[in-house]
C-alpha positions, 0 to 999 in steps of 0.5 A: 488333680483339678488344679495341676490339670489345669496348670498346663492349660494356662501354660499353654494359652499363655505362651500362644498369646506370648507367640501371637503378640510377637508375630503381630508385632513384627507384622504391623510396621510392614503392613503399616509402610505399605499402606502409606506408601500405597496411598501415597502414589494413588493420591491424586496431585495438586492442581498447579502441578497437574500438566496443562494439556487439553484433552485430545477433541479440545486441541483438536478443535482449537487447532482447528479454529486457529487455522480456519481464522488464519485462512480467513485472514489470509483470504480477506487481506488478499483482496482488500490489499488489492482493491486498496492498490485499484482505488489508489490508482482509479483517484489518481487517474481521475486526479490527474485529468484537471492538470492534463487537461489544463496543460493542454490549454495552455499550451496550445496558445503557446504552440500557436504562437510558436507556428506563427513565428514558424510561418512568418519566418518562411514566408508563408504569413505577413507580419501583419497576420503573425500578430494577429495570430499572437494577439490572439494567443495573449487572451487569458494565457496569464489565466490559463498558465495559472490553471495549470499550475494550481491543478498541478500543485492539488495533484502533487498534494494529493500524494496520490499514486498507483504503484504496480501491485505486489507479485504475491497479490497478483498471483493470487487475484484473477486474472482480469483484475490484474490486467485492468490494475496493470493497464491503469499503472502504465497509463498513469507512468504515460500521464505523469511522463506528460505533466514532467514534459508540461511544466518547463514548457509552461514556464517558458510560456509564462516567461514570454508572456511576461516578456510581451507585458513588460514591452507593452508596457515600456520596461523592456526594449523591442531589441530586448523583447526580441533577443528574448523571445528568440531564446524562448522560441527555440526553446519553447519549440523544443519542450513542446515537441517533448510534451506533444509526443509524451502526450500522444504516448499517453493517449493511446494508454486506457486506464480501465479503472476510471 
């Protein structure tokens, strides 16, 4: 009785096991897949692949620092841009003095010399007071004409200039500034206007100096001296009336820099 009581136990356990293995078997690849798919998008990614974008106070930030640096730029270079362009302009106002100043010694003897010959032709003077008059515009006029010429020659070497300032500069400085730097640009046009005037009217100075030289000295005839110094006479004239008028213009112009 005990041993066929115990048959169907054993029966039984056997093919709930059989039941279980088979369940579990079926169940485990599944349960497997899952998990390891699971971990997979959970799994955290590399770091070169990561994206690099910063976080949002860092853009914040940078963005920031980035746009105040422009603006310093921005409100530094304006200035200094036209404080560059002023001080061109207050050298070359300064430059141009030694020449100016030059010519205007220079030329002086040779209008002096003209209005004597001016006066003798009238009637107004004797030859014997015109020469006096030439005989005083001779001394150091050889010197003078030379003074010219070097503080001329310095200033083209400078390569100084004063250019009109840049619109957008202009627009963004104050208004006084602008006035200031805008006068001295006219001022130094008029100056340069002058000096353009000078030097042919000094050239024909030195021409007739040179000319009243070579007849003290026996290499020109008084009929060649006087061709030539009537040719330079209604020249000379002319020249000069050219620069006393560009002068004159210029005068009247401040330069507020200097």
């Amino acid at each position: 009785m005990n041993l066929n009581g115990e048959h169907p136990t054993i029966s039984v356990a056997r093919d709930l096991f059989l039941v279980l293995a088979c369940i579990f078997a079926l169940v485990l690849p599944f349960v497997l897949t899952r998990d390891i798919f699971r971990g997979d998008s959970a799994s955290p990614r590399p770091r070169d692949a990561q994206p690099s974008a910063a976080q949002p106070g860092e853009t914040s930030r940078d963005s920031t620092a980035v746009r105040t640096g422009a603006e310093t730029s921005a409100t530094i270079g304006g200035p200094t841009s036209l404080a560059a362009v002023a001080e061109r302009c207050r050298l070359a106002n300064l430059r141009q003095q030694a020449p100016l100043s030059a010519a205007d010694v220079s030329l002086a003897q040779f209008d002096k010399h003209i209005d004597a010959m001016n006066l003798l032709v009238a009637g107004k003077i004797s030859l014997a007071v015109a020469t006096t008059f030439w005989d005083e515009t001779r001394v150091k006029a050889v010197e003078n004409a030379a003074d010219f010429r070097r503080a001329d020659k310095e200033l083209a070497a400078s390569g100084t200039g004063c250019p009109a300032p840049d619109p957008a500069l202009a627009n963004a400085a104050p208004y006084g500034q602008v006035v200031a730097l805008k006068s001295c640009v006219s001022a130094i046009s008029a100056r340069n206007t002058a000096l353009a005037r000078a030097r042919p009217a000094v050239t024909t100075w030195e021409h007739h100096v040179h000319d009243m030289e070579m007849l003290r000295m026996g290499h020109l005839t008084p009929a060649q001296a006087t061709a030539a110094w009537h040719k330079n006479w209604k020249t000379g004239q002319k020249q000069l009336e050219a620069y006393e008028a560009a002068a004159a213009k210029a005068r009247k112009i401040h330069c507020a820099l200097d």
